[in-house]
LUMVEXDREN-942301 format. One record per residue (C-alpha): residue in one letter; x, z, y; residue number from 1. Coordinates in nm, 3 decimals, padded with zeros to 5 digits, always signed. Each point is the difference from the previous one (the first is absolute). Layout:
# residues N
R  res       xx       zz       yy    n
R    A        X        Z        Y  NUM
...
***
This chain:
# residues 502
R  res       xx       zz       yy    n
R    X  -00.441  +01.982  -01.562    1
R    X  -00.031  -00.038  +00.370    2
R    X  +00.383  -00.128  +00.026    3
R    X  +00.081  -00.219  -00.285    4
R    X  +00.411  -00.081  -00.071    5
R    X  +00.135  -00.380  -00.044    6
R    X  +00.004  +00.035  -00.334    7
R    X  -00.388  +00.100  -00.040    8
R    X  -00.085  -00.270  +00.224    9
R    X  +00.206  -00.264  -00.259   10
R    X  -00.206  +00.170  -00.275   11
R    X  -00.328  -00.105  +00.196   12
R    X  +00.028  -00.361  +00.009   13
R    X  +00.170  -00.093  -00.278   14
R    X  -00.318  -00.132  -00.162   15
R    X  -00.274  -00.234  +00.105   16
R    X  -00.238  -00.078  -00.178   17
R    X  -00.270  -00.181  +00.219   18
R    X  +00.177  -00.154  +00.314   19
R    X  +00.198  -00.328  -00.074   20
R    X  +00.370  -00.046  +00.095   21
R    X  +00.197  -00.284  +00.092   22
R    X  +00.334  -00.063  +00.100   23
R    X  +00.169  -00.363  +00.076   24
R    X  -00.295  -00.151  -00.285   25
R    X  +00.003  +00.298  -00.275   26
R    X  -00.211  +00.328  -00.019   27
R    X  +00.147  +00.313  +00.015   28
R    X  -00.038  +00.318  -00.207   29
R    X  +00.248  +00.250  +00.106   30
R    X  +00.041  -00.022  +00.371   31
R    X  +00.292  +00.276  +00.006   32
R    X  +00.258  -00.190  -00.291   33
R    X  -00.120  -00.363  +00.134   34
R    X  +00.303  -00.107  +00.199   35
R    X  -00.140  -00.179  +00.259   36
R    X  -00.205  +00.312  +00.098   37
R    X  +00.195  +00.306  -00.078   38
R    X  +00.184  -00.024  +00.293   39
R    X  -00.338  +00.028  +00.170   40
R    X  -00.097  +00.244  -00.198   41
R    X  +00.267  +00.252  +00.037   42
R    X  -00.066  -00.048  +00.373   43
R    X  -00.308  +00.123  -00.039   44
R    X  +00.162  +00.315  -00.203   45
R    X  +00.190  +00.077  +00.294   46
R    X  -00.340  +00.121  +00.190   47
R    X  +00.028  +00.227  -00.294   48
R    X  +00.296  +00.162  -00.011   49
R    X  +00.033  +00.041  +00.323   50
R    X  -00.289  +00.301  -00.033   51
R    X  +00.285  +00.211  -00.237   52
R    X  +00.336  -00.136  +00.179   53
R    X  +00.142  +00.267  +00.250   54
R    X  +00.056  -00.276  +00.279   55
R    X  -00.341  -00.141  +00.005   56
R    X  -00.238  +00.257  -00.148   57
R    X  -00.066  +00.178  +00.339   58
R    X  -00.109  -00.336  +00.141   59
R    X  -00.130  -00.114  -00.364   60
R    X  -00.263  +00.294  -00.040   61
R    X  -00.287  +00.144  +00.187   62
R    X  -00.255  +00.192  -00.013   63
R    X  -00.397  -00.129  -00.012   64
R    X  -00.285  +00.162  +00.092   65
R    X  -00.245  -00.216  -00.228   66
R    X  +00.150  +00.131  -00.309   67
R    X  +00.168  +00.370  +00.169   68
R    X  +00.329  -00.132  -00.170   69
R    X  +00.350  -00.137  +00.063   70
R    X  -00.012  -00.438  -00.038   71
R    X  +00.227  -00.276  +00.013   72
R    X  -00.011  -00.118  +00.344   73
R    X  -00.093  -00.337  -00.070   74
R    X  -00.368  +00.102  -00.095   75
R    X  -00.014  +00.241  +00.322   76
R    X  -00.246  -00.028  +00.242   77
R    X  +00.168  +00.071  +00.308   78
R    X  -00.072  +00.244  +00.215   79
R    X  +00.214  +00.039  +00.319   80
R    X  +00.205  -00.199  +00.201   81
R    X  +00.269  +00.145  -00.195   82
R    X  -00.129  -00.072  -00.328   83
R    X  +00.038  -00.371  +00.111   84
R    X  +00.351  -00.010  +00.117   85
R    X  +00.073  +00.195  -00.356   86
R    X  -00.094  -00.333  -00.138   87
R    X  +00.230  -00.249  +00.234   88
R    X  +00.269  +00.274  -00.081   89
R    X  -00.048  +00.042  -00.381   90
R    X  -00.034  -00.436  +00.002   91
R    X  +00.354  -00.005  +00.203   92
R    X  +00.130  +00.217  -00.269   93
R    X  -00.125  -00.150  -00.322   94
R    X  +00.147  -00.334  +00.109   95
R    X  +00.305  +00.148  -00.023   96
R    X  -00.008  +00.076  -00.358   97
R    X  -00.202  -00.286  -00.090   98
R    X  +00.144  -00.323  +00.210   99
R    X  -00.346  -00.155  -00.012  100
R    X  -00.343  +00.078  +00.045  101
R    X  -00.132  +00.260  -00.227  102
R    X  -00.387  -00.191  +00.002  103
R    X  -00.204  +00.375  +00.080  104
R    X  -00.069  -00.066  +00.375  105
R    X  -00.307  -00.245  -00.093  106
R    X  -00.198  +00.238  -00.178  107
R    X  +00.085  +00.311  +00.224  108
R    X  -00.158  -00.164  +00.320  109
R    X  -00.264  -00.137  -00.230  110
R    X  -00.081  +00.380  -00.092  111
R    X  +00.041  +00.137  +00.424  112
R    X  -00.202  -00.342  +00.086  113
R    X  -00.284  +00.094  -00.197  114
R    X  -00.010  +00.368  +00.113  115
R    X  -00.010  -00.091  +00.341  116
R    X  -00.272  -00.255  -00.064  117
R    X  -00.202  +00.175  -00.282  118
R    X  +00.002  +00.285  +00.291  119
R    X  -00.097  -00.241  +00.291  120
R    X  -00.296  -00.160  -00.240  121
R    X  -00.144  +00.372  -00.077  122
R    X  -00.036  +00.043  +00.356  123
R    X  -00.218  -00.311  +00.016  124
R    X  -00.176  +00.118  -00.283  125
R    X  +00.162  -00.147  -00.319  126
R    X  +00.120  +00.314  -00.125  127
R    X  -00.018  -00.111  -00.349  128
R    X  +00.337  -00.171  +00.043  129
R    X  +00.178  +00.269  +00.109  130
R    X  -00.081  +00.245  -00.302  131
R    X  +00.074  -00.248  -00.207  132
R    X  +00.305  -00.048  +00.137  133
R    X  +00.123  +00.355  +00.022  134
R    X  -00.091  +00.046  -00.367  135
R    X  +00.246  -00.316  -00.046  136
R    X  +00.260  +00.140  +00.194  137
R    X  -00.028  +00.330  -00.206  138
R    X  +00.028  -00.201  -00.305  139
R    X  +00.322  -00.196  +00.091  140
R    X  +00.187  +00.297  +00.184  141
R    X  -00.081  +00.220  -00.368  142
R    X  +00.177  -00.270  -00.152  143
R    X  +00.260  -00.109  +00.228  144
R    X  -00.089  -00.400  -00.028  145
R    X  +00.173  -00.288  +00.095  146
R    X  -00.221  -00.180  +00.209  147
R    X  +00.040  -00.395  +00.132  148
R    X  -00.192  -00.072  +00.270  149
R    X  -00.179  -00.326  +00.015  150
R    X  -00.099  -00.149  +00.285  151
R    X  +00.122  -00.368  +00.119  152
R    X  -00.243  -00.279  -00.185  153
R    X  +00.099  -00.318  -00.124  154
R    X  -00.168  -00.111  +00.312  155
R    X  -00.082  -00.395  -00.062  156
R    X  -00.036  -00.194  +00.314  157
R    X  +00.061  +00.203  +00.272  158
R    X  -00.177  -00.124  +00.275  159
R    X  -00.310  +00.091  -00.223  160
R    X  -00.174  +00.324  -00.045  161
R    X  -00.051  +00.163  -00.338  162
R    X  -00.331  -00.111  -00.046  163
R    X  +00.057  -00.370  +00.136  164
R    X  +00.304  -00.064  -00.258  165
R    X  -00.065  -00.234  -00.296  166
R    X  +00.144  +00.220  -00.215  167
R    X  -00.249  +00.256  -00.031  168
R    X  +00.308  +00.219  -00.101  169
R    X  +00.227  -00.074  +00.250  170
R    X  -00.078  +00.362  +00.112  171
R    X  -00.086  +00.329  -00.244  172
R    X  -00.361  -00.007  -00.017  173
R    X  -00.288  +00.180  -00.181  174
R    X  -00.173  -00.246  -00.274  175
R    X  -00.239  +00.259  -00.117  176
R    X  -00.097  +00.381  +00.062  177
R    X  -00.168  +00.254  -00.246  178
R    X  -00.128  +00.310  -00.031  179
R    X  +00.310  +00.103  -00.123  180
R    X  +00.314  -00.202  +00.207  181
R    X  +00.078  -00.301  +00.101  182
R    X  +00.139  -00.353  -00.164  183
R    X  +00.291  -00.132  +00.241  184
R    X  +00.165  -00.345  +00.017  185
R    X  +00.281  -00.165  +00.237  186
R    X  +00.369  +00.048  +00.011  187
R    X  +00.242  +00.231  +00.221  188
R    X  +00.344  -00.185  +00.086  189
R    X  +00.325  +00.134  +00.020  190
R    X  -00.104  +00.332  -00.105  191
R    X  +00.307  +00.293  -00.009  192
R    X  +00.132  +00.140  -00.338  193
R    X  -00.362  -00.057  -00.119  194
R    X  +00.169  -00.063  -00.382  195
R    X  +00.172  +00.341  +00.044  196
R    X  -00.364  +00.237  +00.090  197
R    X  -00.286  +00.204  -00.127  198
R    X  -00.240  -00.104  +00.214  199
R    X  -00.072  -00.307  +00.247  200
R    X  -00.168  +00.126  +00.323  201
R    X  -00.179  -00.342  +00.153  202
R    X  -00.100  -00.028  +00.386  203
R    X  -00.141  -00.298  +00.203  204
R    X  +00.272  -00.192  +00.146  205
R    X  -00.217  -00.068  +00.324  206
R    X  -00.266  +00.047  +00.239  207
R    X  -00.348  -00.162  -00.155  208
R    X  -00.314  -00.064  +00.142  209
R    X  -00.383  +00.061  -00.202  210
R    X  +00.064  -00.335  -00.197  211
R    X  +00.330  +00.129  -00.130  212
R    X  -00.123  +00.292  -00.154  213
R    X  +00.038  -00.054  -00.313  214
R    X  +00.372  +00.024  +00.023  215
R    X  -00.003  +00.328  +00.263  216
R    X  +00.069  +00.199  -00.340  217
R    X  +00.279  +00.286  -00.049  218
R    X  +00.026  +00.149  -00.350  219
R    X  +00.269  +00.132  -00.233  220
R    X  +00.058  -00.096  -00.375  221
R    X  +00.254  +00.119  -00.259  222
R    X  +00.282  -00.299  +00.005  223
R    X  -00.060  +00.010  -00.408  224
R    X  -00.348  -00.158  +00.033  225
R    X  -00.204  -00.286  -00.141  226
R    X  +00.024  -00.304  +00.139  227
R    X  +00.311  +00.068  +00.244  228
R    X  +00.258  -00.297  +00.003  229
R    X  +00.314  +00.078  +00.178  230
R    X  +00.248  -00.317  +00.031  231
R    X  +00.345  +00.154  +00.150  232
R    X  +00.140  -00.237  +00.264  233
R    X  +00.338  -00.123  +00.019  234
R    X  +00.254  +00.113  +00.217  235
R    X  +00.380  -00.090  +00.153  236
R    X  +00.259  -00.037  -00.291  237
R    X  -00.282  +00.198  -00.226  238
R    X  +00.117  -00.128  -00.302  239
R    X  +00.367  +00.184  +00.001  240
R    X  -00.196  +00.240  -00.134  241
R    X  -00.082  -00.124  -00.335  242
R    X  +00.434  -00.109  -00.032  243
R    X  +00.055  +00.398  -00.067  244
R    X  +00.364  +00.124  +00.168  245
R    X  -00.022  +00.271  +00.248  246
R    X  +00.163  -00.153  +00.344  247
R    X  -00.215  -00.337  +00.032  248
R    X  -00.318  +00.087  -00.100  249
R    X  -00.033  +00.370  +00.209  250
R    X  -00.226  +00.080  -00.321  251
R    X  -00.076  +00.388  +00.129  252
R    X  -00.228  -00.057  +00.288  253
R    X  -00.154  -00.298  +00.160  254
R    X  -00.418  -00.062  +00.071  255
R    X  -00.235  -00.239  -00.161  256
R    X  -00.349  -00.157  +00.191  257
R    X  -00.267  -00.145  -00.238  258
R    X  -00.318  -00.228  +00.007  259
R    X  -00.295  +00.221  -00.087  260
R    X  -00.282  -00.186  -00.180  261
R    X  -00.285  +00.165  +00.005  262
R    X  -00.239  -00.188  -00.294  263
R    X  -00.357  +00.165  +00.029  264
R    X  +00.164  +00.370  +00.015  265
R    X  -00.258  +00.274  -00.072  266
R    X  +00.046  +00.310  +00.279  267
R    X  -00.174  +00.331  -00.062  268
R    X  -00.228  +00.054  +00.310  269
R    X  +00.178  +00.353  +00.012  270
R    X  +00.313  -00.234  +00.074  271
R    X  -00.159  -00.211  +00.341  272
R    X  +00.055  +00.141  +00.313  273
R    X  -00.133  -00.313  +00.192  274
R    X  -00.264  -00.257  -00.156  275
R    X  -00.130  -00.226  +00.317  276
R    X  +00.065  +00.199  +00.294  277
R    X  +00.139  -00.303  +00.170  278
R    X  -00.015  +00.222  +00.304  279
R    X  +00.265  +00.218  -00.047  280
R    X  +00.239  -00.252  -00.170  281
R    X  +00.214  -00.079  +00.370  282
R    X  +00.060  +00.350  +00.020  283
R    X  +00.107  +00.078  -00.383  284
R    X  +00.265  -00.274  +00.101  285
R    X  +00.117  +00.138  +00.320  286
R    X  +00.066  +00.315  -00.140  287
R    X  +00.165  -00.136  -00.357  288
R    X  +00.249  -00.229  +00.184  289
R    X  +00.089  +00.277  +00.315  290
R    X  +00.117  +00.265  -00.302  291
R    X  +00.199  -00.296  -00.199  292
R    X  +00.158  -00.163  +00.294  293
R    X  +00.094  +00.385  +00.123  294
R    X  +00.189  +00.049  -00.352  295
R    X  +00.235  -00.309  +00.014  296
R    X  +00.162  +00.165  +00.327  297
R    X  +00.127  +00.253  -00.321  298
R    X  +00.048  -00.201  -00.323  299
R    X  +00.165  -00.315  +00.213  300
R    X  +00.211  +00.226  +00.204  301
R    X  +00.124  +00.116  -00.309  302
R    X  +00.073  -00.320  -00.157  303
R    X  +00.186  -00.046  +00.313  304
R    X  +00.221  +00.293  -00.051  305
R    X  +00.074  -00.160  -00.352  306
R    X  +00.139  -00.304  +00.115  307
R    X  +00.176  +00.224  +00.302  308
R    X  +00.167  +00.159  -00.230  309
R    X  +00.093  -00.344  -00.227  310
R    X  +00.175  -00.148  +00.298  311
R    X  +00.177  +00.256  +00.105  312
R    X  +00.166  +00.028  -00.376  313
R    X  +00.062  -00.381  +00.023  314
R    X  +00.142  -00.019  +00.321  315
R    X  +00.244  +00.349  -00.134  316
R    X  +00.078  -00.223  -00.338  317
R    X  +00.060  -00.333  +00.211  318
R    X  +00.229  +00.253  +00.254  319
R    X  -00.186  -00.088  +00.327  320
R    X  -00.224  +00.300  +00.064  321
R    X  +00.147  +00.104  +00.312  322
R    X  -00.034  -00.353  +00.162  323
R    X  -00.166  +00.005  +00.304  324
R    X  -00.273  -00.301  -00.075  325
R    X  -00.041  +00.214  -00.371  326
R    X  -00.067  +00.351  +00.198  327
R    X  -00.256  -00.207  +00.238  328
R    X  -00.169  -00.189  -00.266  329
R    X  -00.046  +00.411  -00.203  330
R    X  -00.101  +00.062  +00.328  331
R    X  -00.220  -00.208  +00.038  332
R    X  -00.147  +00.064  -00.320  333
R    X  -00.066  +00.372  +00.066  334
R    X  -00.178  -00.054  +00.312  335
R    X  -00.221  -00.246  -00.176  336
R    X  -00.038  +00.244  -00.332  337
R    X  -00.091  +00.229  +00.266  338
R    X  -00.198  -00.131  +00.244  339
R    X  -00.240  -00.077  -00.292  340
R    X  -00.003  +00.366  -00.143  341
R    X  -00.067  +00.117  +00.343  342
R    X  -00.300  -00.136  +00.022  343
R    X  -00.173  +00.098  -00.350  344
R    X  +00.080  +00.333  +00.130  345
R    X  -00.148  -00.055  +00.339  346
R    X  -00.299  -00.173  -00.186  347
R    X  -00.048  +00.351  -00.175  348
R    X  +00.070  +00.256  +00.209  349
R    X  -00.233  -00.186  +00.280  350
R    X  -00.279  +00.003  -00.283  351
R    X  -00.363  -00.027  +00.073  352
R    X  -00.215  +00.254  -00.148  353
R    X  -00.324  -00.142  -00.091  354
R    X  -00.211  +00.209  -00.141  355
R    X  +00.003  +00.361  -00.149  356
R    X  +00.344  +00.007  -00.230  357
R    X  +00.044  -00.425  +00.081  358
R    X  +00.372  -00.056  +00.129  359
R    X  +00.021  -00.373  +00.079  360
R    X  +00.299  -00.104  +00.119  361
R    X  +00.046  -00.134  +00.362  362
R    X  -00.115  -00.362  -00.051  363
R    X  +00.176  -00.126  +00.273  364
R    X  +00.343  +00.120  -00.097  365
R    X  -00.076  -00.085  -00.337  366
R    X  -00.024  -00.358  +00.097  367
R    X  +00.304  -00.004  +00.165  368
R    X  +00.180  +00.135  -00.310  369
R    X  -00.137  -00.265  -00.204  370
R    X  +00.107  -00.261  +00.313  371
R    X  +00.339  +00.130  +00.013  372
R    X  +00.072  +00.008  -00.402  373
R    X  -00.165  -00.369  +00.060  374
R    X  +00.293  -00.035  +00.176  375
R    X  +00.299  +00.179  -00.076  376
R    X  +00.092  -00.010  -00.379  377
R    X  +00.109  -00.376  +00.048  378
R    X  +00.237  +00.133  +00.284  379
R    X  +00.084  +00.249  -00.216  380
R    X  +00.103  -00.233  -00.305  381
R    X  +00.163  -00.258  +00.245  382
R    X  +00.239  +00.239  +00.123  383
R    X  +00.122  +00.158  -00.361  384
R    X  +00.040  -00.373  -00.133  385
R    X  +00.214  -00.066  +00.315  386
R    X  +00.237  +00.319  -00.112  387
R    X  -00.021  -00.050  -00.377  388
R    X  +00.061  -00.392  +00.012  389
R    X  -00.164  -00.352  -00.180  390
R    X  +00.154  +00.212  -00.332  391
R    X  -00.371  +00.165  +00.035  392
R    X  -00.147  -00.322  -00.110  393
R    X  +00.259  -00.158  -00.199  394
R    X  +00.194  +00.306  -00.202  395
R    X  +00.055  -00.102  -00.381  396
R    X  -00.184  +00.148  -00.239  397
R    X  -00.022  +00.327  -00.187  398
R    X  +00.071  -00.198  -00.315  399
R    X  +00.283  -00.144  +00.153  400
R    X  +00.140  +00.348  +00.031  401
R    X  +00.029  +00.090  -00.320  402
R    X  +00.094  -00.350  -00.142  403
R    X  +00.356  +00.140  -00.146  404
R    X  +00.136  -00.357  +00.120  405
R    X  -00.130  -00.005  +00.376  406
R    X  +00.007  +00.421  +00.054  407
R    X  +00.385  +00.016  +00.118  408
R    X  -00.073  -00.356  +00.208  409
R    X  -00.301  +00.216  +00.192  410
R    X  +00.223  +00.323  +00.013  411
R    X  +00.200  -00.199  +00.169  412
R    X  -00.166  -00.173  +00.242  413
R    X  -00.296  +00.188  +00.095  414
R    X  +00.237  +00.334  +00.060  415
R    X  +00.060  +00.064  +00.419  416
R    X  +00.117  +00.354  +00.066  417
R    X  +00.201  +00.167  -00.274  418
R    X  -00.198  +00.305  -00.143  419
R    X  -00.352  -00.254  -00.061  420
R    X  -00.045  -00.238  -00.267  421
R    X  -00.109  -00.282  -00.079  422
R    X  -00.340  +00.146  -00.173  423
R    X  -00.025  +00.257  +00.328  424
R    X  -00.053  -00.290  +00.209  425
R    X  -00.223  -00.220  -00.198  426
R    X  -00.165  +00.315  -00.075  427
R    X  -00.072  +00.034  +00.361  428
R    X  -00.101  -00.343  +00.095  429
R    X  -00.222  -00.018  -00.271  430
R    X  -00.150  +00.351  +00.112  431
R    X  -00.049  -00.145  +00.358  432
R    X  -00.101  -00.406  -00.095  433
R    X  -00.290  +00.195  -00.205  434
R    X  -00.142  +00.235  +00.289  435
R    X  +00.111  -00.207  +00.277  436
R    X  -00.161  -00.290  -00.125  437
R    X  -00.288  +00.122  -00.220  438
R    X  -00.359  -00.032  +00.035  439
R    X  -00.021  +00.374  +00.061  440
R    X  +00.220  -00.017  +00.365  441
R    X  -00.025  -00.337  +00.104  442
R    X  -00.408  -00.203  -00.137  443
R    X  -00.179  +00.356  -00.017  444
R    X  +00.140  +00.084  +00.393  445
R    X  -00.121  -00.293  +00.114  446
R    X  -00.396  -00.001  -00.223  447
R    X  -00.009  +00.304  -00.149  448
R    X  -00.291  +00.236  +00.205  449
R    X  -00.072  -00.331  +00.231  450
R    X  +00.217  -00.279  +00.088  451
R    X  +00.121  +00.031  +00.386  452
R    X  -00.284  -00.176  +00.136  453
R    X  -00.234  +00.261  -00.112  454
R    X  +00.207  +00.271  +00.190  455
R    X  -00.018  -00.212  +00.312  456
R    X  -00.383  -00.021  -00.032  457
R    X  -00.016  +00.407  +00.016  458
R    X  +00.229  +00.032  +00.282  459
R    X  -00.224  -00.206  +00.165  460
R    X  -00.329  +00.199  -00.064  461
R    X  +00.159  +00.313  +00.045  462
R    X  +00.214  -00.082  +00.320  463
R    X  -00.216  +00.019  +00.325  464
R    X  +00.182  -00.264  +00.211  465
R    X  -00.300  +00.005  +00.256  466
R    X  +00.072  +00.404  +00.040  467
R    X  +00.393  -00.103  +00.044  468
R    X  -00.071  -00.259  +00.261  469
R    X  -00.244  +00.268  +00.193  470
R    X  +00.280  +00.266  -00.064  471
R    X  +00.244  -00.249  +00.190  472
R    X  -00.292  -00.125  +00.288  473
R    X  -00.021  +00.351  +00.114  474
R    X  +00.410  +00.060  -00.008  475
R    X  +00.035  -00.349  +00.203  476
R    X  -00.250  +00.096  +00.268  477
R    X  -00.300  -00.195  -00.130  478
R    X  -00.380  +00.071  -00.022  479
R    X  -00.098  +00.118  -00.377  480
R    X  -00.279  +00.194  -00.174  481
R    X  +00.281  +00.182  -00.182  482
R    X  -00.129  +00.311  -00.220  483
R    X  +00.281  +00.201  -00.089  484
R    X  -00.035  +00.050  -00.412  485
R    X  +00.129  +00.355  -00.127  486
R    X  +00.256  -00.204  -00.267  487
R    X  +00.322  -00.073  +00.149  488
R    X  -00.010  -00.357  -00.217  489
R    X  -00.228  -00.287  +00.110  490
R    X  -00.150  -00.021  -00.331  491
R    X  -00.370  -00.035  -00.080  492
R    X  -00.150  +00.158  -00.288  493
R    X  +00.059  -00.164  -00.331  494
R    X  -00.350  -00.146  -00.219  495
R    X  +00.028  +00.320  -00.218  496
R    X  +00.017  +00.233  +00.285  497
R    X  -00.306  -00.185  +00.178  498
R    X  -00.178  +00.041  -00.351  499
R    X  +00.026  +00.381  -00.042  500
R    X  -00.095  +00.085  +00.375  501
R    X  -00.308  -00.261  -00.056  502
***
């Protein structure tokens, strides 16, 4: 059962019997009927199905060498600079059929992060970590799991280390070890599609020194377990969702974050692949938020193509698509959607190979996907409200629709080209109010995998500005100690590259 269908995957987390639930105040059973998270939920299916359809499968399915059979891509540990622009390609894709994010990005770089760094640590001599892991690995490509990946912590004051914060919590920590596991407490924040998985895959949010190490801890637990809380956040317009109707709400696909409590969790030591080596904890975080910040140059790019395509039907129904300022602004658009595809690609086929069967992505054109889709998306979004007009924010309702008393009034009025209706255009502003302006395109480009600032900080560590300057001393005429470097970039060697030639 390497390759599990949608439908299998439904079966799997119907029931839970341990973890606890909530939505807007009440628990929640049955995440795939509940109608604030099916949307979510069928999302998540679409990781799934895309492993059988004929469009996707090719992209969808590979084959691993841990288990010598064909997975789900999403649990594959890559292994080639091609293998990593199959993933910006297959994300690009599946935002096409989905129109939000599909939530299995988290736990994928969780799984490639830990390779890498379960690798890296057996080098140093901590090879326990690493056959644990690969037995892991085995155990969740056999089954095809849906993984979230857990990694930002609720943080507390920010100015304040883990260990300084006065809430002990603040930050996932270890309250007590055995001979058997581990007893875990803290909270991860904003955590993807966590409601929707198998399994939650938890990594230290930051570099730590020897006081913090009691929260340098990476482990993996069944979602279903004792003593999990998850508390589903709200998000823009969320609760259309619970009115029913099928043009306001957008029930099929949308994403879901969640508040994961973790109240005295028990992990199986077979489960821990880091427990106090504060050491290696800046490098487990370089290499996490390089792969996620690489991905969004796919899934955002294809959000972008989404609300492309939204416009350009508007701007056909309203009769102005061949405008000039229209064709600019689509333009405009497409260079953007572009420009940030462009570089997820770059950022994979310019990937770093760091250690035997390790594909990292470049981390410097990583950041700069992340940067641009920073950037971008709002662009994006202002430009396809300028073509589809205020309506996008002020269009009546569904319900209004079908009122027998107000439909003709709506026909009526809302109509602009003959051949579209009324319900084709509301249909269409809704589609592109929901993606334009959702948390997945607009609050997760700017936060999710690092807010901008955090890019900016790597550009800086990786960019050699004093190699530059001596590059342009010599070109001017001036005295340097120039030494040529064999890399045509002025880049220094990240922390995780420093680490494995140490």
């Amino acid at each position: 059962m390497a390759i599990r269908t949608g439908e299998q995957y439904l079966d799997s987390i119907k029931i839970r019997n341990k973890a606890e639930i909530y939505v807007m105040g009440k628990e929640v059973r049955d995440v795939t009927t509940h109608p604030f998270l099916k949307p979510s939920v069928m999302a998540f299916k679409a990781t799934f199905d895309a492993a059988w359809e004929e469009d996707t499968k090719e992209l969808a399915r590979t084959w691993s060498p841990f288990i010598n059979e064909e997975v789900n891509r999403f649990n594959h540990i890559h292994r080639s600079p091609e293998d990593l622009a199959a993933k910006v390609k297959l994300l690009r894709k599946l935002s096409h059929k989905t129109g939000a994010c599909f939530q299995r990005c988290v736990g994928w770089d969780a799984l490639n992060t830990l390779w890498i760094m379960t690798n890296i640590m057996a080098q140093k001599g901590k090879k326990e970590y690493k056959d644990r892991f690969v037995e892991y690995l085995s155990y969740v490509q056999k089954r095809d799991l849906a993984l979230a990946g857990a990694m930002t912590d609720a943080k507390g004051v920010r100015t304040l280390k883990p260990h300084q914060q006065p809430n002990k919590n603040a930050y996932v920590r270890i309250e007590e070890v055995t001979k058997d596991g581990i007893y875990v407490s803290g909270a991860k924040a904003n955590i993807t599609g966590v409601a929707a998985t198998e399994e939650i895959v938890v990594l230290p949010t930051r570099a730590m020194g020897p006081e913090d190490k009691d929260y340098a801890i990476a482990f993996s637990i069944p979602t279903d377990t004792e003593g999990i809380k998850i508390i589903v956040g709200r998000q823009l317009n969320d609760a259309r969702r619970l009115e029913g109707g099928d043009i306001d709400a957008l029930p099929y696909f949308y994403n879901h974050e969640g508040l994961v409590i973790f109240d005295h969790v028990f992990v199986p030591m077979d489960r821990v692949f880091l427990m106090g080596e504060y050491e290696f904890t800046s490098q487990l975080v370089e290499v996490f938020s390089a792969y996620h910040r690489q991905g969004y140059g796919g899934c955002k790019a294809g959000l972008g193509d989404v609300i492309i395509g939204a416009s350009m039907n508007l701007a056909k129904q309203l009769g102005v698509e061949k405008a000039s300022h229209v064709q600019e602004k689509l333009t405009e658009m497409i260079f953007l959607t572009e420009t940030m595809y462009s570089a997820g690609i770059a950022a994979s086929l310019n990937a770093v190979k760091v250690c035997d069967n390790c594909w990292w992505v470049n981390p410097m054109h990583a950041n700069v996907t992340k940067h641009l889709v920073a950037r971008f998306p709002a662009q994006i979004s202002q430009l396809s409200i300028d073509i589809a007009g205020g309506i996008i924010g002020t269009a009546p309702s569904e319900w209004d629709l079908k009122n027998p008393k107000l439909r003709e009034y709506i026909a009526k009025y809302l109509q602009g080209v003959e051949g579209y209706t009324a319900e084709d255009r509301l249909r269409m502003v809704r589609l592109l109010e929901n993606v334009s302006l959702g948390v997945a395109f607009q609050i997760e480009s700017v936060h999710g995998a690092g807010s901008p600032a955090a890019q900016r900080i790597m550009f800086s560590r990786l960019y050699d500005l004093n190699y530059a300057e001596e590059v342009a001393k010599r070109l001017a005429g001036k005295k340097t100690d120039l030494q040529w470097k064999p890399k045509a970039e002025p880049w220094r060697e990240s922390e995780t590259e420093k680490l494995v030639k140490s």
